[in-house]
Steps between C-alpha positions, in 0.01 A plus 500: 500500500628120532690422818863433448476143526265507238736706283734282576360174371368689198835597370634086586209402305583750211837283487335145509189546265575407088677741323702824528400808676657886434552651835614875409722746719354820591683715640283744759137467652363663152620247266429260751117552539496540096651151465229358696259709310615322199449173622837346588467286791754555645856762524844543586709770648830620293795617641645733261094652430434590842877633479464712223167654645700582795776661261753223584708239354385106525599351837569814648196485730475403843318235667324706660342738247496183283272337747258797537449453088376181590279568749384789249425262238392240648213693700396665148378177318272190575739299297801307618864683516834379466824702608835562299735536803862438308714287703264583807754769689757323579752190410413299849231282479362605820470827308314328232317352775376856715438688169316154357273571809397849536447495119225225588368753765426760265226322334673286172439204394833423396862629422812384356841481563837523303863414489650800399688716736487853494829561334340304158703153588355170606468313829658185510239227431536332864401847641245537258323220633571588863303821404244332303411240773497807704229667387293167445520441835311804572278492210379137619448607845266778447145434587377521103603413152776745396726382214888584452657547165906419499661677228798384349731893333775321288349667191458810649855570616638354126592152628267268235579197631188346445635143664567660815186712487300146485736360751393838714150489477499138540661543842293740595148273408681254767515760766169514457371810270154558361590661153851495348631786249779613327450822342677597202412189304409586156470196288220222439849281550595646794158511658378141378784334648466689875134370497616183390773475785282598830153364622387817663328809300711746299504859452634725174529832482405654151684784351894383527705567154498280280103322582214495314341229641047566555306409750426183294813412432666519865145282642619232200814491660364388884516863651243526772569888592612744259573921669597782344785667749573791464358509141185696550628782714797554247155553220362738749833668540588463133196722384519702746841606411383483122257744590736735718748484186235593222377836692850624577689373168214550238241708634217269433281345737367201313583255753123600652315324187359160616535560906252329699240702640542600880185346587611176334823522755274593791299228435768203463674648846121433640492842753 
């Protein structure tokens, strides 16, 4: 297993080599060690997968039991981890700050941070910053490479200001953030012109109504880091269901053609 300052200059070199990079989202130690099976170099936590394993909503998840998924994860795979911890616990940038810092404990090799509150509205750009500066502060004190991604929610809460979400973002480079991201962005327009407006690396999330942008098409347009969310645990959940519907509503089991054999799972999870 690499040290975690190795980890951590792997996943800031993932970011600074040519060309874009898919960094998926599993959601428990099983999809994580699969992931890494598959070759990805490196993953990301999501909030609302580890939630619905847990049979709870998105953000409704402590710090604490948040942080223990990231020590689970990131003590499961020799490749680097990044953390989805919302708006980081708290509106205070000393909150930011604390939860900013025993994230790094637990192993990661990076984590972001975002300005939506937990009733769904936005902070105030000066706070924002405040928070984002925060958790750089941290970040660039720690005694290895870890990177911090500042997401910008306007999209995600309805507000498609796409002016403001540059302005945001741009705000947020200047305090100092690694990666910069606004999720919810769905258009080569859209996307194009937030690469165009910031120096630092930017992340899309596939799946959002509306896109049908490829891998090729989102690298054309100067994204560096391209995840998945909460995307892949909604497939796993999605058949599943599927499945659970066919048995009870039609009586068939034909969800079992194709499965993968159990020894092809064993052998991905590597125990």
């Amino acid at each position: 297993m690499r040290t975690h300052a190795e980890l951590g200059a792997a996943f800031r070199a993932l970011h600074e080599r040519e060309g874009a990079f898919i960094i998926p989202n599993p959601w428990d130690v099983g999809s994580a060690r699969m992931l890494a099976s598959l070759g990805y170099e490196a993953i990301a936590t999501t909030s609302a997968g580890m939630a619905f394993a847990l049979g709870k909503r998105d953000n409704r998840v402590d710090r604490d039991a948040v942080l223990a998924h990231c020590t689970a994860l990131a003590s499961a795979v020799d490749v680097p981890v990044s953390a989805d911890l919302g708006n980081c616990f708290g509106d205070a940038p000393e909150t930011v700050a604390e939860t900013i810092r025993l994230a790094a404990a637990t192993g990661l090799a990076g984590a972001s941070v975002e300005d939506m509150k937990d009733d769904r509205t936005i902070y105030e750009q000066s706070l924002a910053v405040e928070r984002v500066r925060a958790a750089v502060e941290v970040a660039c004190g720690l005694p290895y490479p870890f990177t911090l991604t500042a997401r910008c929610e306007n999209f995600l809460v309805g507000k498609r200001d796409l002016d403001d979400t540059i302005a945001r973002l741009q705000a947020y480079e200047a305090a100092g953030a690694d990666v910069l991201y606004a999720p919810g962005l769905s258009t080569r327009e859209q996307i194009t012109a937030v690469v165009a407006a910031v120096k630092r690396p930017v992340n899309v999330i596939i799946g959002m109504p509306g896109m049908s942008l490829t891998f090729d098409d989102l690298q054309a347009a100067g994204v560096k880091r391209i995840s998945t969310g909460s995307m892949l645990a909604r497939a796993a959940t999605t058949a599943f269901v599927r499945a659970a519907r066919e048995m009870t509503e039609d009586g068939t089991f034909t969800f079992t053609e194709g499965l993968l054999p159990s020894r092809e799972i064993e052998a991905m999870l590597g125990e």
